[in-house]
C-alpha positions in Angstrom: -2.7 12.5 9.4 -1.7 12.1 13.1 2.3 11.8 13.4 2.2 9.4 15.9 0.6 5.9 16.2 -0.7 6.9 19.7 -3.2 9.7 18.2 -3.6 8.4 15.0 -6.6 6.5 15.6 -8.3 9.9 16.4 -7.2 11.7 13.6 -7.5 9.2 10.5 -10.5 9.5 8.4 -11.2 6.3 6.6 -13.3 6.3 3.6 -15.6 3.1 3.6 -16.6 2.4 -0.2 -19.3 -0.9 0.4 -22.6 -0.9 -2.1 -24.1 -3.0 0.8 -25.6 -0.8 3.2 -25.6 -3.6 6.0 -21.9 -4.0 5.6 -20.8 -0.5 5.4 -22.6 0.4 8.7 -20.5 -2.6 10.6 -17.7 -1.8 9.3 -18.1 2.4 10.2 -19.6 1.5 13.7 -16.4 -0.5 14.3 -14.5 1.7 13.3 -15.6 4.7 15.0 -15.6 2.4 18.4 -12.0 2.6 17.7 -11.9 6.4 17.6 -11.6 6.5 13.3 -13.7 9.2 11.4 -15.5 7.7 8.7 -17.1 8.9 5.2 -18.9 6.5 3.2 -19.2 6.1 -0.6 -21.9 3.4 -2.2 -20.5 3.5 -6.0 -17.2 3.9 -7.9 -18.2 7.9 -9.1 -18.6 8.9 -5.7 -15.8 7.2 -4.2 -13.3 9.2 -6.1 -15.4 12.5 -5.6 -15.0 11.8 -1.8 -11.4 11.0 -2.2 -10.5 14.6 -3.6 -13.1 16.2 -1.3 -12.8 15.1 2.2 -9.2 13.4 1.3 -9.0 10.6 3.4 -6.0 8.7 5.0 -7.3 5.9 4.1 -10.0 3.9 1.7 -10.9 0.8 2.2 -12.7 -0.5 -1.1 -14.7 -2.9 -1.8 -14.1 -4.3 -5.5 -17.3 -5.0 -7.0 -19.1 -1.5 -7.0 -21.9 0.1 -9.3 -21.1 2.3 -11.7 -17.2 2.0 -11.6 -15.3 -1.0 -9.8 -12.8 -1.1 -6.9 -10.0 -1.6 -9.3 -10.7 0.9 -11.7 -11.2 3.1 -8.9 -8.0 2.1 -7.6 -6.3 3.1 -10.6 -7.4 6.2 -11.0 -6.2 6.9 -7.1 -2.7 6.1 -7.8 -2.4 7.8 -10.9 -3.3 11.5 -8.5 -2.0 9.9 -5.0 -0.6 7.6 -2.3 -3.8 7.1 -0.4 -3.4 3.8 1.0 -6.3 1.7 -0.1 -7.3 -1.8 1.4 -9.0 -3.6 -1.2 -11.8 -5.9 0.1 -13.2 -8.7 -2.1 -15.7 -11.6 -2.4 -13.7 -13.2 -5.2 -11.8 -15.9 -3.4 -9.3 -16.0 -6.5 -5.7 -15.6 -6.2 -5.8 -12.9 -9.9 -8.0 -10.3 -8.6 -5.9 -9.9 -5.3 -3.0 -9.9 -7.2 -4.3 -7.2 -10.1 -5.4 -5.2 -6.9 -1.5 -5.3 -5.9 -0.1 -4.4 -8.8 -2.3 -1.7 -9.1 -1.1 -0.6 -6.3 -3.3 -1.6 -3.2 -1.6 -1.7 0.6 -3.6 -5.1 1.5 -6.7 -6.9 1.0 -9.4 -9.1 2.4 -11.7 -11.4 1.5 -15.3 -12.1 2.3 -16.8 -12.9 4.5 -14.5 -11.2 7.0 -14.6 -10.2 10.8 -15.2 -6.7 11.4 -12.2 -6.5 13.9 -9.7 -8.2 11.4 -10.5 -5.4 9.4 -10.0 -2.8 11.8 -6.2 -4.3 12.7 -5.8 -4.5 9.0 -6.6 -0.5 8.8 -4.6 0.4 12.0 -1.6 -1.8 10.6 -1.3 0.2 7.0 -1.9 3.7 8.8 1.0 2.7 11.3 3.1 1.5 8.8 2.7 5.0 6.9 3.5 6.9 10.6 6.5 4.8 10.6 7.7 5.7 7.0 7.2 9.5 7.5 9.8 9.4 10.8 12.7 11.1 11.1 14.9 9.2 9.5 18.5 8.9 7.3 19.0 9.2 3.3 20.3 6.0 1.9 23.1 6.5 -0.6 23.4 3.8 -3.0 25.3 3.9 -6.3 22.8 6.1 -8.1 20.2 5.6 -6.2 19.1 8.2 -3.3 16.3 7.4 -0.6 14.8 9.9 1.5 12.9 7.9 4.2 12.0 11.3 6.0 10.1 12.8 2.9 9.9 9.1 0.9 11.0 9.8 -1.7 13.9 8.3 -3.6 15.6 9.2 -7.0 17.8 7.9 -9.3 20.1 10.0 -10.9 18.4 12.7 -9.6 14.8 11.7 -11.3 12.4 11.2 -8.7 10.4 7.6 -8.6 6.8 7.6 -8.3 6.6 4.5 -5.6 3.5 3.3 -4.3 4.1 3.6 -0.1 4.6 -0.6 -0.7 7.3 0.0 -3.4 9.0 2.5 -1.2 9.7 0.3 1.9 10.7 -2.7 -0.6 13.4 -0.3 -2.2 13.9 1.1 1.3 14.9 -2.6 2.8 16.9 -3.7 -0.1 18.9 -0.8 0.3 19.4 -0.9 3.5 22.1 -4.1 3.1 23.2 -3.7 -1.0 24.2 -6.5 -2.6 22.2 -8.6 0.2 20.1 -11.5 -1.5 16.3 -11.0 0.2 14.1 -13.9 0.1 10.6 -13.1 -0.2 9.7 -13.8 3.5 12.2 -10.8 5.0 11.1 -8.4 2.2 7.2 -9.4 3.5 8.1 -9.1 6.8 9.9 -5.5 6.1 7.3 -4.1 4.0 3.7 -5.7 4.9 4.4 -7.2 8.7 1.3 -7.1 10.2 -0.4 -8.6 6.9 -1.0 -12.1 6.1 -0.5 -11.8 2.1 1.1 -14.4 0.5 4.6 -14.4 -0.2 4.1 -14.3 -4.0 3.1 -10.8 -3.4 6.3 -9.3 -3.2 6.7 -10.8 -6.4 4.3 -8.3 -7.6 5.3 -5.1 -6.1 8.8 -6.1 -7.1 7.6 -6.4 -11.0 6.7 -2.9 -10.6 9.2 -1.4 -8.9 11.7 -3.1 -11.3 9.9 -1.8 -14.4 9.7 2.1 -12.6 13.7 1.0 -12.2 14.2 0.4 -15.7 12.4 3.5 -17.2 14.9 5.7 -15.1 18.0 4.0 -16.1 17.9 1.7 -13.7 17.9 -1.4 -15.7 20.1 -4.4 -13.3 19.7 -2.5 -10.1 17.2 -5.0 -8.9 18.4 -8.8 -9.2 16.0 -11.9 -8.9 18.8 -14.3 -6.8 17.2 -18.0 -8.2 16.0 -20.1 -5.5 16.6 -17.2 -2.6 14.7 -13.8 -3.6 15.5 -10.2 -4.8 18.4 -8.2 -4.1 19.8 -4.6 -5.3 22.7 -4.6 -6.9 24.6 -2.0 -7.9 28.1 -3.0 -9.3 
């Protein structure tokens, strides 16, 4: 991947995984109007073969496939990777975008979509991973160590395995210590160009609590009633 948002539109290969021939050809012609190369995958099986072949920067997958679905496929992406994957659905409830989440999808959209909603959606997670892999400081605090040059953060010196979401969540709340977060800031610090409900965070920080807890980490991150989140380290 490009490091820089002004050639990364040129560089990023996007893997389009749509069973609906019609659909997958808008949303590849956009997309290469906008300089993206594009692979596309029609099933679950191939999807993943694509994904450790040509080893995109990002997939963009629908959830109702043949063979295997967008969730299971999603699954088996983060157990091997942090590909960022934008999960697109024609399910209109709240569960399967929130089991996409938790999973550990970047963003979503729902059908019936516009073509160039998607494409911002795309250009918006890419940037946000340029962003993350910027020069930038190690955050120190109590036991925890983040790396926001390599992302990677460890406590007690045992690495986390954070979904690129989980990392910027951690990343902001460590920022201010002690700071209680309400769900807004923590959207707005770690999907701001998204329009995913609040409750989200919710989800992301369910995970990166339990990932928390099986280090040792069990009190760093607070839920402050009425307010938010914050990490706490005293």
């Amino acid at each position: 991947m490009s490091s820089t948002a002004d050639t990364l539109d040129s560089m990023a290969l996007v893997l389009v995984v749509e069973d609906e021939p019609e659909i997958a050809e808008i949303l590849e012609g956009y997309l290469r109007r906008e300089g993206f190369r594009t692979e596309r995958a029609s099933d679950g099986r191939q999807a993943l073969n694509l994904v450790r072949a040509a080893r995109p920067d990002l997939v963009l997958l629908d959830i109702m496939l043949p063979e295997m679905d967008g969730l299971e496929v999603l699954r088996r992406i983060r157990s091997s990777g942090h590909t960022p994957v934008i999960l697109v659905t024609a399910r209109t409830e709240d569960l399967d975008k929130l089991l996409g989440l938790e999973l550990g999808a970047d963003d979503y959209v729902t059908k019936p979509f516009s073509p160039r909603e998607v494409v911002a959606r795309v250009k918006a997670v890419l940037r946000r991973v340029v962003l993350a892999e910027a020069p930038k400081e190690v955050l120190r605090v109590g036991p925890l160590e983040i790396d926001s040059e390599k992302v990677v953060a460890r406590l007690g010196g045992v690495r986390l395995e954070l979904t690129p979401t989980e990392f910027r969540l951690l990343e902001a709340l460590a920022r201010t210590p002690g700071k209680a977060f309400s769900r807004a800031e923590l959207l707005e610090a770690a999907l701001p160009d998204s329009d995913a409900l609040e409750r989200v965070v919710d989800v992301h920080l369910k995970n990166l609590r339990r990932k928390l807890e099986a280090a040792g980490g069990a009190g760093l991150l607070e839920t402050v009633r009425g307010v938010g989140y914050r990490l706490w380290t005293e």
